[in-house]
Steps between C-alpha positions, in 0.01 A plus 500: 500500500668821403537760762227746399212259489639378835493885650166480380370192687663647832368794493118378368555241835611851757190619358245257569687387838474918616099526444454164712640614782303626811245231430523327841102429511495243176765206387655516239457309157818426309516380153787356289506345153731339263492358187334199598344597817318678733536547878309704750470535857343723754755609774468642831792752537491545842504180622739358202251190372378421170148448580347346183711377234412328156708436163488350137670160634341271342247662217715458204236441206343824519546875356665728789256710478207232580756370789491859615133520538497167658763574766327875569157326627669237710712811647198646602332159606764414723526869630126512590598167675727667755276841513685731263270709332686822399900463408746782299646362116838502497584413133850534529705612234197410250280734322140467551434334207459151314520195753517729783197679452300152423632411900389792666161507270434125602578517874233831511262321314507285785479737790862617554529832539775749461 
């Protein structure tokens, strides 16, 4: 990765990271991606433990995109399950946009809010 697009990336992350602090009332829900898969987990900062977690292990036959959907409701399924209702996105060093934004439409489609 050449050193401008990497500048980039840092600074889009400082960014994101800046406007999610201060949010002590709501956990947080943290999203990564790669090429082939998609992880997300909702984190409570204070306390330092991954609360819900959930990941593309083992769906390898479908579109990202439709795994992305998939893994946003059971997010929210399993968060309802241990009384989250309202969390803060942090998408990383992602743009809102493509797989991301099928995720965070999914899980608020089924109740998450944020």
């Amino acid at each position: 990765m050449d050193k401008k697009k990497k500048k980039t990336i840092e600074r889009r992350v400082l960014r994101v990271r800046k406007k999610l602090k201060g949010k002590k009332d709501r956990p947080r829900l943290s999203i990564f991606k790669s090429n082939k898969n998609i992880y997300a987990q909702i984190i409570d900062d204070e306390k330092q433990i991954t609360l819900v977690s959930v990941g593309s292990f083992s769906e390898k036959k479908m579109k990202l995109k439709d795994i992305a959907s998939m893994l946003g409701k059971k997010l929210a399924k399993l968060a309802k399950e241990k009384k989250i209702k309202r969390v803060v996105f942090d998408r990383g060093r992602y743009k809102y946009h493509g797989i991301i934004t099928v995720f965070a439409e999914a899980a608020r489609n089924e109740g998450l809010q944020f």
